[in-house]
C-alpha atoms as an extended CHARMM CRD file, in Angstrom:
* protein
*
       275  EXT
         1         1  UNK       CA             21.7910000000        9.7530000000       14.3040000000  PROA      1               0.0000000000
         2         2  UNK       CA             19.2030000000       10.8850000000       11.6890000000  PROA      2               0.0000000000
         3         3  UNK       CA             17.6480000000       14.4580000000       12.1010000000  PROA      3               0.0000000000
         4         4  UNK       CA             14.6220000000       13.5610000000       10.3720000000  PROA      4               0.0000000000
         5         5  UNK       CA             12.1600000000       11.2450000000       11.5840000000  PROA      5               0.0000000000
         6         6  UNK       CA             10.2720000000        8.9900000000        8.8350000000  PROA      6               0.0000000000
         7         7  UNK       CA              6.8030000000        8.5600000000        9.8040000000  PROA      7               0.0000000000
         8         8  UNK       CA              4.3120000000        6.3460000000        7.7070000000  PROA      8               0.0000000000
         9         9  UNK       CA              1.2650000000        4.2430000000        8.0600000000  PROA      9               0.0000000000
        10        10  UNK       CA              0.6910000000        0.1750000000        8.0360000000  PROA      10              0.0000000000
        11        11  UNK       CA             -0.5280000000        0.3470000000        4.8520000000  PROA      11              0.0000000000
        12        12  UNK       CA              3.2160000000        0.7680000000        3.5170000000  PROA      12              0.0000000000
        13        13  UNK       CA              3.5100000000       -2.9010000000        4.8940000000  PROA      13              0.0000000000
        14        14  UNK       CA              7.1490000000       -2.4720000000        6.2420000000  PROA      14              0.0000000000
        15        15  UNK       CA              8.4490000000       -5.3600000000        8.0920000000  PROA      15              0.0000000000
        16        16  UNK       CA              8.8860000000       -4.6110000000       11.7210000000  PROA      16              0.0000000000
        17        17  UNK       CA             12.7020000000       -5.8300000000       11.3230000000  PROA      17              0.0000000000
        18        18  UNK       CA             13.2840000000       -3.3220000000        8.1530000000  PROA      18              0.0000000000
        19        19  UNK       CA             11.5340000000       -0.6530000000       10.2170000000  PROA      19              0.0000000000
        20        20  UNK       CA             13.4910000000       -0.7700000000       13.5890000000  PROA      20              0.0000000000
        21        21  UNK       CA             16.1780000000       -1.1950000000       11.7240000000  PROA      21              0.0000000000
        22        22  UNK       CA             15.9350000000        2.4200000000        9.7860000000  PROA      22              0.0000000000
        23        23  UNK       CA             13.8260000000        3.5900000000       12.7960000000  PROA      23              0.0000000000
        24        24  UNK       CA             11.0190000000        4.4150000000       10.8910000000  PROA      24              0.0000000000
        25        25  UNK       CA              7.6870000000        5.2100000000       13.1650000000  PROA      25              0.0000000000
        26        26  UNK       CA              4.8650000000        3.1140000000       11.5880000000  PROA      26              0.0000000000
        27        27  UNK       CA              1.4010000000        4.7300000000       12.9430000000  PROA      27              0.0000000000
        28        28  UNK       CA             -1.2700000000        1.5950000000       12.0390000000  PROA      28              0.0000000000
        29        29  UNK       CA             -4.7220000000        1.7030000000       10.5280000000  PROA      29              0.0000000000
        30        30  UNK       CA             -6.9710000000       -0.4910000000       12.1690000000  PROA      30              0.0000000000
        31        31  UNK       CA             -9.5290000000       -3.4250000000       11.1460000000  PROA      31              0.0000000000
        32        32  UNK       CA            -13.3110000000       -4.7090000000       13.0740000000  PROA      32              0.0000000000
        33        33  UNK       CA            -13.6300000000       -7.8900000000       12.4440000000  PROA      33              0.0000000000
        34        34  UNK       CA            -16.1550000000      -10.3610000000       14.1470000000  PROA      34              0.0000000000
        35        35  UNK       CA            -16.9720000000       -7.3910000000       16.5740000000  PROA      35              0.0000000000
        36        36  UNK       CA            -13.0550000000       -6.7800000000       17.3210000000  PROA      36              0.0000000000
        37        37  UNK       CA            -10.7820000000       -3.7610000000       17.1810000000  PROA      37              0.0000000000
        38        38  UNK       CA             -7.5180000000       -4.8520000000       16.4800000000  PROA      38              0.0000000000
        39        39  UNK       CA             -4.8330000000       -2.5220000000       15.0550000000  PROA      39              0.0000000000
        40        40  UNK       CA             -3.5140000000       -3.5920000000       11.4890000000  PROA      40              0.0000000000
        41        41  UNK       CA             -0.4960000000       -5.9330000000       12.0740000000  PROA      41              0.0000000000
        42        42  UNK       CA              2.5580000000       -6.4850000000       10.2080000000  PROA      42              0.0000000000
        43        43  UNK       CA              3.9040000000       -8.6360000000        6.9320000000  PROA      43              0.0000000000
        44        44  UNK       CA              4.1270000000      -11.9430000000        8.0520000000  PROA      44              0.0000000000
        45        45  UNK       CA              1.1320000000      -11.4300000000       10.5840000000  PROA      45              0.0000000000
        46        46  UNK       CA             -1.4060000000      -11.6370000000        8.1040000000  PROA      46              0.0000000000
        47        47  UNK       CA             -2.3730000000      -15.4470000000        7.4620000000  PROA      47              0.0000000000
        48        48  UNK       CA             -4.7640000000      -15.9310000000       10.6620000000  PROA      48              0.0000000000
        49        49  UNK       CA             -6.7100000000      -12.8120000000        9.3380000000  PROA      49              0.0000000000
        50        50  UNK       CA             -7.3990000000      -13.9730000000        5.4860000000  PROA      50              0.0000000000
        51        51  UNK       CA             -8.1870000000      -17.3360000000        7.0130000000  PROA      51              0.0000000000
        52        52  UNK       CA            -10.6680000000      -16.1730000000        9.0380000000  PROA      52              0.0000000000
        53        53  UNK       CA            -12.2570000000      -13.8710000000        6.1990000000  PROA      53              0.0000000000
        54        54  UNK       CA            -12.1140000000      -17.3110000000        4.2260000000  PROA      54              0.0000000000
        55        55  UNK       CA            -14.0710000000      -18.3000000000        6.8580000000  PROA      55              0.0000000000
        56        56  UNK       CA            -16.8270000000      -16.0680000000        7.8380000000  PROA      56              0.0000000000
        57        57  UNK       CA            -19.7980000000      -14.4490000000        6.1560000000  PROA      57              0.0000000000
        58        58  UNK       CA            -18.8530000000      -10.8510000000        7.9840000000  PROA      58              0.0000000000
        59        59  UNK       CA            -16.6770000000       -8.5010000000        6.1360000000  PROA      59              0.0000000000
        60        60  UNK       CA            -14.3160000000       -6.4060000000        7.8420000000  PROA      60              0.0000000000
        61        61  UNK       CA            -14.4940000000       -2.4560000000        8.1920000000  PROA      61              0.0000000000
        62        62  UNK       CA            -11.0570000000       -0.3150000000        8.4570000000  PROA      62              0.0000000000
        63        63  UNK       CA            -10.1730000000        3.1040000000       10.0850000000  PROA      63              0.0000000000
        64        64  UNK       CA             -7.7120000000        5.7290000000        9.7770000000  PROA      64              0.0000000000
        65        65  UNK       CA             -5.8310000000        6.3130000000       12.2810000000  PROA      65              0.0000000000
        66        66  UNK       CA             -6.9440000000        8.7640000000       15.4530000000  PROA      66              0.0000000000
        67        67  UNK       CA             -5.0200000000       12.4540000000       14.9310000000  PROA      67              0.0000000000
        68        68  UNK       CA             -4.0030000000       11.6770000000       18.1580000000  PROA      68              0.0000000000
        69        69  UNK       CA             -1.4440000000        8.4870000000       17.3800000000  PROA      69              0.0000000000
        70        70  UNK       CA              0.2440000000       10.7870000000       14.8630000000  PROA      70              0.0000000000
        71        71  UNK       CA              0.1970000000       13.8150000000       17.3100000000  PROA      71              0.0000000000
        72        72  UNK       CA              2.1410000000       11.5800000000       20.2870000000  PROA      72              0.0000000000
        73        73  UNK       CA              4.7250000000       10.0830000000       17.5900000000  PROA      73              0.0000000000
        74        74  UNK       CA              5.6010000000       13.7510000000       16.1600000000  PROA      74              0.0000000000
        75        75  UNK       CA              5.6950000000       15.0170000000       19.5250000000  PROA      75              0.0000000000
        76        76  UNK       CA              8.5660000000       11.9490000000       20.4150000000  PROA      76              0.0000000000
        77        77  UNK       CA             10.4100000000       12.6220000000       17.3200000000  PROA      77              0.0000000000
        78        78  UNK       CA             10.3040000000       16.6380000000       18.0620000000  PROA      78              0.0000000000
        79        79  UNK       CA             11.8170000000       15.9310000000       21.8050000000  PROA      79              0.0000000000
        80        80  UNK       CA             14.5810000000       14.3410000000       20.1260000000  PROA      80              0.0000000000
        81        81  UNK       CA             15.4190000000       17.1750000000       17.9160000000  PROA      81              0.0000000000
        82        82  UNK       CA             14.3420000000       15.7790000000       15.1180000000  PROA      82              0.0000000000
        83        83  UNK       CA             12.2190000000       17.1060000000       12.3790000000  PROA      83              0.0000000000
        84        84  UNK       CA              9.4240000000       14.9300000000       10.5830000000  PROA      84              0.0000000000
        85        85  UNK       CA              7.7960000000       13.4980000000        7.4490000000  PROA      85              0.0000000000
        86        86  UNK       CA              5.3660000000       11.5980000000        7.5510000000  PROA      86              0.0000000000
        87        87  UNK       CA              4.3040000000        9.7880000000        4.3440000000  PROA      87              0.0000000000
        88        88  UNK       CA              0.6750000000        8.0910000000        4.0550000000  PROA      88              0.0000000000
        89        89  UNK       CA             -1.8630000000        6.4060000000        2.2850000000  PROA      89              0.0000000000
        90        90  UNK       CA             -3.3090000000        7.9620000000       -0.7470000000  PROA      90              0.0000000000
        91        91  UNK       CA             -6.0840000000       10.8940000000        0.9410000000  PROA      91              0.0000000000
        92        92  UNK       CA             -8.5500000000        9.4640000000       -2.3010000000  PROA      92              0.0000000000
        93        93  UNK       CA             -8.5410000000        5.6110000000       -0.0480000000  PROA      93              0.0000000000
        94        94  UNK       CA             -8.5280000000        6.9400000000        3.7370000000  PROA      94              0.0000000000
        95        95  UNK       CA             -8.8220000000        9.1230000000        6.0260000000  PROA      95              0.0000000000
        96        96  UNK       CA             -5.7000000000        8.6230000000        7.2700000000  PROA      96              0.0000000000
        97        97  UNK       CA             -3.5610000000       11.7520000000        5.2080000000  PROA      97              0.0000000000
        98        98  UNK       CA             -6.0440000000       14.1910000000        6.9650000000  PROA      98              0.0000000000
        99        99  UNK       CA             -5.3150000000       12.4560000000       10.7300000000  PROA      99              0.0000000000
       100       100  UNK       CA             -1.4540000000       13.0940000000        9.5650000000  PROA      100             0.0000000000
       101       101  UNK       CA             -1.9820000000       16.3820000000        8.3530000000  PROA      101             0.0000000000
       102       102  UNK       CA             -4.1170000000       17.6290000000       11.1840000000  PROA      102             0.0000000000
       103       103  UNK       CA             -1.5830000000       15.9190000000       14.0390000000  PROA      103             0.0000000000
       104       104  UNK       CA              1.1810000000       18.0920000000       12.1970000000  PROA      104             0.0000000000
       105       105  UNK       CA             -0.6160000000       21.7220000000       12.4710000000  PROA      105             0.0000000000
       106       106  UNK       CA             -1.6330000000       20.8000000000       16.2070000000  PROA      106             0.0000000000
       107       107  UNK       CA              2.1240000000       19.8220000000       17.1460000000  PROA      107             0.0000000000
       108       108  UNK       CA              4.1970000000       21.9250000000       14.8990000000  PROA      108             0.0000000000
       109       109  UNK       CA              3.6860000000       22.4370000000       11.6280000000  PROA      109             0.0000000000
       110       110  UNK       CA              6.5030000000       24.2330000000       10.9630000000  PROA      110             0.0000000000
       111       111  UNK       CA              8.9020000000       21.0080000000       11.9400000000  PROA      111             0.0000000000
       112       112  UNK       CA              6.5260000000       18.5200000000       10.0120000000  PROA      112             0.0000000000
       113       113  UNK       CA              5.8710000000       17.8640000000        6.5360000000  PROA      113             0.0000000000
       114       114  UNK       CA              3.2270000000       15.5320000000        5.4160000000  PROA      114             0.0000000000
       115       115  UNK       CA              3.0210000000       13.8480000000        2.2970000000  PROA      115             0.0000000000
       116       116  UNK       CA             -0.1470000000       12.7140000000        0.0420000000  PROA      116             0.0000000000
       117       117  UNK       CA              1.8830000000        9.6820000000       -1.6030000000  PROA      117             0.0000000000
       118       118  UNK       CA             -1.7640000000        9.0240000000       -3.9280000000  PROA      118             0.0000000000
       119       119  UNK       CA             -0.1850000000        5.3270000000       -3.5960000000  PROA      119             0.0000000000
       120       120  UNK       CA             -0.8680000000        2.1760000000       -1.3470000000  PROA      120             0.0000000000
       121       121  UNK       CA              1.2300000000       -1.0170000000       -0.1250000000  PROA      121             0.0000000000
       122       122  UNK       CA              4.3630000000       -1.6070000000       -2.1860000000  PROA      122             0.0000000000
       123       123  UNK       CA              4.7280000000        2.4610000000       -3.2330000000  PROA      123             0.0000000000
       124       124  UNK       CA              4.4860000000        3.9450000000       -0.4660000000  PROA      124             0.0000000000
       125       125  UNK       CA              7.5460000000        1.5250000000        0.9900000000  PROA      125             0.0000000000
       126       126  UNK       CA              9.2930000000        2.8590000000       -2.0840000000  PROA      126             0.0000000000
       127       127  UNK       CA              8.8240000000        6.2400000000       -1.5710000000  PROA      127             0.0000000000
       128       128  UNK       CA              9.8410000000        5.7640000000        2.4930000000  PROA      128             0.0000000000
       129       129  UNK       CA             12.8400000000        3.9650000000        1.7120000000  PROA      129             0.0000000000
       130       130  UNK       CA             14.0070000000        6.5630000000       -1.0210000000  PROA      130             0.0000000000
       131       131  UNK       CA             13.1200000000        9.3820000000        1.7850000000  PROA      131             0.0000000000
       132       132  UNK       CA             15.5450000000        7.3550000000        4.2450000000  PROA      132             0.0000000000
       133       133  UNK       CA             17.9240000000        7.2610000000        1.1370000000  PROA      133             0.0000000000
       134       134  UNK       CA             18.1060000000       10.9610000000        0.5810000000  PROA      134             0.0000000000
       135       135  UNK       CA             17.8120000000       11.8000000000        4.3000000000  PROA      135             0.0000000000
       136       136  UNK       CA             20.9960000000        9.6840000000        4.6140000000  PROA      136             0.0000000000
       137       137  UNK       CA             22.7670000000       11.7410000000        1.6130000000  PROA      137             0.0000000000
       138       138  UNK       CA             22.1040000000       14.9280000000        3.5330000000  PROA      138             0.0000000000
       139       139  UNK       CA             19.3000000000       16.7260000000        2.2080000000  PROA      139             0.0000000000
       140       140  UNK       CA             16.9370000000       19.1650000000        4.0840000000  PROA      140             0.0000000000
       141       141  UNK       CA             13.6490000000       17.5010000000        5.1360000000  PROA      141             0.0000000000
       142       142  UNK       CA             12.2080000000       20.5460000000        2.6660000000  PROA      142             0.0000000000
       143       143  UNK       CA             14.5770000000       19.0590000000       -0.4110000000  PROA      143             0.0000000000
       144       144  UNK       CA             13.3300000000       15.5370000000        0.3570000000  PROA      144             0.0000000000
       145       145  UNK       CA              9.6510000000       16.4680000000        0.2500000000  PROA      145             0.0000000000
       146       146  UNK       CA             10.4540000000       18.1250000000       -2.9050000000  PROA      146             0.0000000000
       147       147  UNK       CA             11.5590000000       14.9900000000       -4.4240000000  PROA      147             0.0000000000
       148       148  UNK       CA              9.1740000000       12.5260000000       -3.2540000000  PROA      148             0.0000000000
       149       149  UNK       CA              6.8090000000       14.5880000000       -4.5450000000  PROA      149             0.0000000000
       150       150  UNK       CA              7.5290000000       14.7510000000       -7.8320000000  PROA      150             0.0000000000
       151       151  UNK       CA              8.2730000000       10.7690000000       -7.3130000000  PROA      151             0.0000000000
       152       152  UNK       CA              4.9020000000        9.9880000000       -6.1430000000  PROA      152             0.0000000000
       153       153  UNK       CA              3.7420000000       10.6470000000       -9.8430000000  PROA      153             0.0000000000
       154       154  UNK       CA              6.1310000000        8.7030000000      -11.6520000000  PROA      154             0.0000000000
       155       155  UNK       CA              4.3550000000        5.4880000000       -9.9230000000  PROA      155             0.0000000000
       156       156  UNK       CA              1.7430000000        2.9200000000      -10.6160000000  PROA      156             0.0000000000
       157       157  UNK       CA             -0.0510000000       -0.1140000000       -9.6730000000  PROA      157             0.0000000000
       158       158  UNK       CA             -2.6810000000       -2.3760000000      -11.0990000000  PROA      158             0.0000000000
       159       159  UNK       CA             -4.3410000000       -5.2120000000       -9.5450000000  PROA      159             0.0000000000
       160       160  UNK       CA             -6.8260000000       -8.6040000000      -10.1550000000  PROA      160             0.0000000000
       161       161  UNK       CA             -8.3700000000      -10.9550000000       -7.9180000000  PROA      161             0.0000000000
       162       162  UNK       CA             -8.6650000000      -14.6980000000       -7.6100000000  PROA      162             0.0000000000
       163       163  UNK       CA            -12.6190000000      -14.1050000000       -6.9440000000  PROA      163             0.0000000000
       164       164  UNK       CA            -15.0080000000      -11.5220000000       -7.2440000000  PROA      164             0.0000000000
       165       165  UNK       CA            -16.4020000000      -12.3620000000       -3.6070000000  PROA      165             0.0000000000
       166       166  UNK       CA            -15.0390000000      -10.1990000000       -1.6940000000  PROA      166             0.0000000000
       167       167  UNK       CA            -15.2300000000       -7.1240000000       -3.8580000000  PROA      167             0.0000000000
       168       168  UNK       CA            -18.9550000000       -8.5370000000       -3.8490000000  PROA      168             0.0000000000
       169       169  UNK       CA            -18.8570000000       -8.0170000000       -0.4790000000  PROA      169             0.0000000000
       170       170  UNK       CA            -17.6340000000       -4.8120000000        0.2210000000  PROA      170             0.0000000000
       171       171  UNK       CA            -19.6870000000       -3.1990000000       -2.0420000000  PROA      171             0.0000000000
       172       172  UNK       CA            -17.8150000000       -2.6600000000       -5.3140000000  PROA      172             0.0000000000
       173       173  UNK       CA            -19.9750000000       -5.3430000000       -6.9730000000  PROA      173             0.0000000000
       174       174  UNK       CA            -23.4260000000       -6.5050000000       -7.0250000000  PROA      174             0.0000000000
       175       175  UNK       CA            -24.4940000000       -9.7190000000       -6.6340000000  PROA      175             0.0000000000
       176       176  UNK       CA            -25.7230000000       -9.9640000000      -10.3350000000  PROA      176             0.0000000000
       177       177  UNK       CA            -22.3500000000       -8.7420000000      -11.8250000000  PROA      177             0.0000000000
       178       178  UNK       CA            -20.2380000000      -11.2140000000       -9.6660000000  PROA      178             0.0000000000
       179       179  UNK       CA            -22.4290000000      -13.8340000000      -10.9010000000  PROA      179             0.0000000000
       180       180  UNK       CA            -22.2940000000      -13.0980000000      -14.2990000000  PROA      180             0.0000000000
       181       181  UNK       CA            -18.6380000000      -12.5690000000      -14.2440000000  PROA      181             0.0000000000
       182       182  UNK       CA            -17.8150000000      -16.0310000000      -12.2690000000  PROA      182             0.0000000000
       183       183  UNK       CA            -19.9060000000      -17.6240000000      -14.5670000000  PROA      183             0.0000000000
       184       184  UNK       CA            -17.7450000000      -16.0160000000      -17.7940000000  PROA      184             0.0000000000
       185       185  UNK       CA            -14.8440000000      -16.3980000000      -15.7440000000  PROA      185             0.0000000000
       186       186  UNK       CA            -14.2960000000      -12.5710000000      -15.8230000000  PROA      186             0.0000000000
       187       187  UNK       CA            -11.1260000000      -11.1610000000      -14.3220000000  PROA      187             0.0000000000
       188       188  UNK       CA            -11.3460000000       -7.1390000000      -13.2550000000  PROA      188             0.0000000000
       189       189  UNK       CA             -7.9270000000       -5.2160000000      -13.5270000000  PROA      189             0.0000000000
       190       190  UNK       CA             -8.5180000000       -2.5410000000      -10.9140000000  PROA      190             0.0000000000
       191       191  UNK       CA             -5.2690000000        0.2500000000      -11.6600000000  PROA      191             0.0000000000
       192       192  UNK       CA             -4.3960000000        3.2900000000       -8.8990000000  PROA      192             0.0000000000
       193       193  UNK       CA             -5.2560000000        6.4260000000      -11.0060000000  PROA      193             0.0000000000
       194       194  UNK       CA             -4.4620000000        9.6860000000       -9.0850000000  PROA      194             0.0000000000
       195       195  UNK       CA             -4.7720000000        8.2810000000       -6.2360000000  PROA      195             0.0000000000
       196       196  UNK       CA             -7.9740000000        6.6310000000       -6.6590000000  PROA      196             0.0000000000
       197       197  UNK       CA             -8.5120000000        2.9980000000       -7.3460000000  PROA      197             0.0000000000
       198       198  UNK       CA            -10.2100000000        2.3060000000      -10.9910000000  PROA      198             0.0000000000
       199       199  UNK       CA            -11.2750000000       -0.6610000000      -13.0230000000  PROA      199             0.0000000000
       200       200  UNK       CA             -9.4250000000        0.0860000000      -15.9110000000  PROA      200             0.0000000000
       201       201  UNK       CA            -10.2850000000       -3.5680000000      -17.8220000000  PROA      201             0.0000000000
       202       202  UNK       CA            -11.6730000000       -6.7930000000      -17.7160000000  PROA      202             0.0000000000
       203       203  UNK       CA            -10.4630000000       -9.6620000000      -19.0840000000  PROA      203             0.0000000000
       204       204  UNK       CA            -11.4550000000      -13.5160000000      -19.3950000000  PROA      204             0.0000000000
       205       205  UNK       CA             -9.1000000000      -15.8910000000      -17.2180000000  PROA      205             0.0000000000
       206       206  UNK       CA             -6.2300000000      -15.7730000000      -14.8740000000  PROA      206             0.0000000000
       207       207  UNK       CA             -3.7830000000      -15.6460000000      -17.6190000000  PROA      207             0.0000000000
       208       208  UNK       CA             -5.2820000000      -12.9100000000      -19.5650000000  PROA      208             0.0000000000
       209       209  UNK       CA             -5.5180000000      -10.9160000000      -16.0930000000  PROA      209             0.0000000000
       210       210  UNK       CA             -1.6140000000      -11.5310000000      -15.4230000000  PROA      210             0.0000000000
       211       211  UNK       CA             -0.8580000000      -10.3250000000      -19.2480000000  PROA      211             0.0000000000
       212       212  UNK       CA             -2.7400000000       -7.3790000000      -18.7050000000  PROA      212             0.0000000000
       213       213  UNK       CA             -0.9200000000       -6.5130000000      -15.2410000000  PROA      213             0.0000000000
       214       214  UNK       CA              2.3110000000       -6.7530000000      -16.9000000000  PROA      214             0.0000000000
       215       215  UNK       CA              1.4020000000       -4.1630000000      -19.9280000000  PROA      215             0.0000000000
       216       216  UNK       CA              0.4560000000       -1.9270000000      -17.0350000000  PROA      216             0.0000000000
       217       217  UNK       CA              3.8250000000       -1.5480000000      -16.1360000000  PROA      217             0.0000000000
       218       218  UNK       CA              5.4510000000        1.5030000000      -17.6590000000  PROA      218             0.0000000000
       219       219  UNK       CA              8.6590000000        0.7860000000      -19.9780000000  PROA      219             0.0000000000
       220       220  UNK       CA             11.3690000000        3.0760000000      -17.8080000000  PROA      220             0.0000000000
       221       221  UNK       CA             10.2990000000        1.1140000000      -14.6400000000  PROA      221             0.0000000000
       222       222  UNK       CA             13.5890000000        0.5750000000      -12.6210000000  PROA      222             0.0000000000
       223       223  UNK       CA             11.5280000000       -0.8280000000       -9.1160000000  PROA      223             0.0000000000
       224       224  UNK       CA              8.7220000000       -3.8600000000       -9.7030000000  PROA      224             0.0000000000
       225       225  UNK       CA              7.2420000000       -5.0900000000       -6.3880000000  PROA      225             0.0000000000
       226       226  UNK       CA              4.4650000000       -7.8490000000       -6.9960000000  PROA      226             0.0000000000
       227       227  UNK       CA              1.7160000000       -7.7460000000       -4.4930000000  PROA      227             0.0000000000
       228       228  UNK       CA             -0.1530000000      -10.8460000000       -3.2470000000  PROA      228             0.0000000000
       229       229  UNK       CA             -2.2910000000      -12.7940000000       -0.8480000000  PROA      229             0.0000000000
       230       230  UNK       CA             -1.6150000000      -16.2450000000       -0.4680000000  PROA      230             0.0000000000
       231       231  UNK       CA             -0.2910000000      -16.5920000000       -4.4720000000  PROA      231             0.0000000000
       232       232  UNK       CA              3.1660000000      -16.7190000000       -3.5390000000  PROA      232             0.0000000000
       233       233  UNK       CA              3.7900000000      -19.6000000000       -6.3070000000  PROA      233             0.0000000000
       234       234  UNK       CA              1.9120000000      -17.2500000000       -9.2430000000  PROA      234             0.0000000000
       235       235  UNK       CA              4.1370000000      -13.8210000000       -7.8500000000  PROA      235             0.0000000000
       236       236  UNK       CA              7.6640000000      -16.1590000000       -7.9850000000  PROA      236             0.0000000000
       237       237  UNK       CA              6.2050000000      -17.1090000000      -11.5420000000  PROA      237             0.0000000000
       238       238  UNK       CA              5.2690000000      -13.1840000000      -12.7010000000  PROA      238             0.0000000000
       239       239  UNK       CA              8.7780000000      -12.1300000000      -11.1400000000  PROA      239             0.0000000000
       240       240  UNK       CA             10.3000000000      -14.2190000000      -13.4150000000  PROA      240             0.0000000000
       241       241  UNK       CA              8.5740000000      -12.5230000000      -16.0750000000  PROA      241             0.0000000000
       242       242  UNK       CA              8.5700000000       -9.3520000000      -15.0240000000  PROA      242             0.0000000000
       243       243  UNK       CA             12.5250000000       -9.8400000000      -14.5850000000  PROA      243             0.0000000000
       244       244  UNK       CA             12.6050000000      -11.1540000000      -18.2800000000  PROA      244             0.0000000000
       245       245  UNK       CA             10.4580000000       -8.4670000000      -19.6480000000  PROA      245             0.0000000000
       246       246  UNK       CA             12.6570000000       -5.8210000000      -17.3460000000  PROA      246             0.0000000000
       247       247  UNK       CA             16.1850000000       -6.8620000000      -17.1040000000  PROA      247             0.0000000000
       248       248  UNK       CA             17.5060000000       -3.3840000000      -15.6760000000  PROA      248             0.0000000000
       249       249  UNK       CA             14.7840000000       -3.3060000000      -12.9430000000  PROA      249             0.0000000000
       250       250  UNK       CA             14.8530000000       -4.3770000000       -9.0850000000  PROA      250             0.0000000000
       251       251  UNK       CA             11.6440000000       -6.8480000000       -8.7540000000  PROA      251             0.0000000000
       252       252  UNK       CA             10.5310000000       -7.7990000000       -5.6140000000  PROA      252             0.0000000000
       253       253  UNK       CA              7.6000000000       -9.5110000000       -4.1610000000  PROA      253             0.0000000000
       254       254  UNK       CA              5.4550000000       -8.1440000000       -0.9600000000  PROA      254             0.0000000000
       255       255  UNK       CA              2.6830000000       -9.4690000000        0.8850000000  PROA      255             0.0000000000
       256       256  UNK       CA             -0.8780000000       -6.7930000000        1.0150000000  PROA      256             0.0000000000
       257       257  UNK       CA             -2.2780000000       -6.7190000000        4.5220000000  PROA      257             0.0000000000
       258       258  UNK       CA             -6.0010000000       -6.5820000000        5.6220000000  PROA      258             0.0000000000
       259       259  UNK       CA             -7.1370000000       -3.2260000000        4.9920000000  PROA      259             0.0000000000
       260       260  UNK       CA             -5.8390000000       -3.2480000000        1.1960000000  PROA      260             0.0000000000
       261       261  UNK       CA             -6.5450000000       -6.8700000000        0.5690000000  PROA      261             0.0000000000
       262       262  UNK       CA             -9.6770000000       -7.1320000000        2.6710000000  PROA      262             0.0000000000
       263       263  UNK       CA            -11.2460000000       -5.7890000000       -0.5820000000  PROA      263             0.0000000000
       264       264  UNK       CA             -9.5190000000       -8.2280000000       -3.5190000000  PROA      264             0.0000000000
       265       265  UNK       CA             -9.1470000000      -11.5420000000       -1.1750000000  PROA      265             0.0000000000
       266       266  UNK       CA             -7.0220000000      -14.4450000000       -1.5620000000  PROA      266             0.0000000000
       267       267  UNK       CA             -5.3490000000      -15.4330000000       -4.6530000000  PROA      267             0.0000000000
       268       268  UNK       CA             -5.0770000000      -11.4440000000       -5.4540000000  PROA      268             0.0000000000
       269       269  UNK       CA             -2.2910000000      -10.0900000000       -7.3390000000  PROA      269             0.0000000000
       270       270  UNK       CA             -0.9960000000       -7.0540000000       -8.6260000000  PROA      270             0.0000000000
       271       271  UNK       CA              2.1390000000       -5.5140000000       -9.7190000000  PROA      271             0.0000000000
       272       272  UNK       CA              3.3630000000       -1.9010000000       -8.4450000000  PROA      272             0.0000000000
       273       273  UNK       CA              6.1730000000       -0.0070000000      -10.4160000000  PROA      273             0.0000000000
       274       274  UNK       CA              8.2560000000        3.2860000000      -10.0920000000  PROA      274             0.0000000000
       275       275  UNK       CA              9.9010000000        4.8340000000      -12.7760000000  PROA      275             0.0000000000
């Protein structure tokens, strides 16, 4: 048995089967919706919640999780004699870095080591599954951190949307620019910079918008994980490409749950790369 405890949030969108299986500790954000609290559920859970945002005229609100959640799951993994990192969400999206961070000095922060990844959905899987990776090769939890750190910045991501609704909705648009830009048929391309999420470009059609995700990809990229809601015909058709255009890369295709995709809707897309 492991030493070292992997710890991340539900933003990482690890199936529950992939993470009892590697006995990773997944600490969840959690969404209000329609006046209910629900904690963010898991890939293959999502469908009932993007139908219902299809649905209503309410938009959802998320939360990071309480210090407390992280506190009780280092304090489990520390009984066991285990040591801990904890990989989240990037600190420039939620909250949810400081809960981590501020669990860790309250339990032990001499046992715990938590991790910025400045990433979201697809990336932060890849950087938990190359921590289980180099945990399983031996290395100190301090040589690990090492690593993914200097990982996290060989990533990237960019995404588009299907609509401009819901990023109407929440606020990153106003009503007169999602007008305007359904009536020219604009598509945003929305990249993670730093840690941050930036419009980067906008182009005209879906096409254009899945050209543009694809030059976002850096040329040394050896992991591609397409990101979706409810596109799973356009991802199969950009993994194809993507394989085409990469032939010495490992491309995969993940869902985005509610508290990413809340924001871009249904029929969003994006493409996340390591390198």
């Amino acid at each position: 048995m492991s030493n070292i405890q992997i710890v991340t949030d539900s933003t990482a969108y690890i199936d529950k089967a992939f993470a009892e299986a590697n006995n990773i500790a997944i600490v969840p954000l959690s969404v209000n919706f329609q006046g209910v609290i629900s904690d963010e559920p898991c890939p293959g859970e999502f469908k009932e919640f993007f139908n219902r945002l299809v649905e209503s005229s309410d938009f959802p609100t998320t939360s990071q999780p309480p210090v407390g959640m992280f506190a009780s799951v280092y304090e489990k993994a520390l009984a066991e004699g285990k040591e801990v990192i904890a990989i989240t969400l990037s600190s420039k999206l939620s909250g949810t870095y400081n809960s981590a961070y501020t669990a860790a000095t309250l339990v032990d922060a001499d046992q715990i080591s938590v991790i910025d990844s400045l990433a979201a959905a697809a990336n932060i899987r890849v950087l938990v599954e190359m921590a289980l990776q180099l945990v399983e090769e031996g290395f100190s939890r301090q040589e690990i951190v090492e690593k993914i750190q200097n990982q996290k910045h060989r990533m990237g991501i960019a995404l588009t949307v299907g609509t401009l609704e819901y990023l109407k909705r929440g606020g990153r648009l106003s009503n007169f620019g999602a007008i305007i830009g359904s009536l020219l048929n604009i598509k945003p391309i929305i990249a993670l910079k730093d840690g941050k999420l930036e419009a980067i470009d906008k182009v005209r059609g879906r096409r254009k918008s899945l050209e543009r995700l694809i030059a976002d990809v850096h040329g040394d990229s050896n992991i591609i994980n397409i990101c979706h809601i409810f596109c799973l015909e356009e991802a199969q058709e950009l993994k194809a490409l993507l394989e085409e255009r990469f032939p010495n890369a490992k491309v995969g295709i993940e869902e985005l749950g509610p508290v990413i995709g809340a924001h871009l809707g249904p029929m969003a897309l994006g493409v996340a790369y390591k390198y």
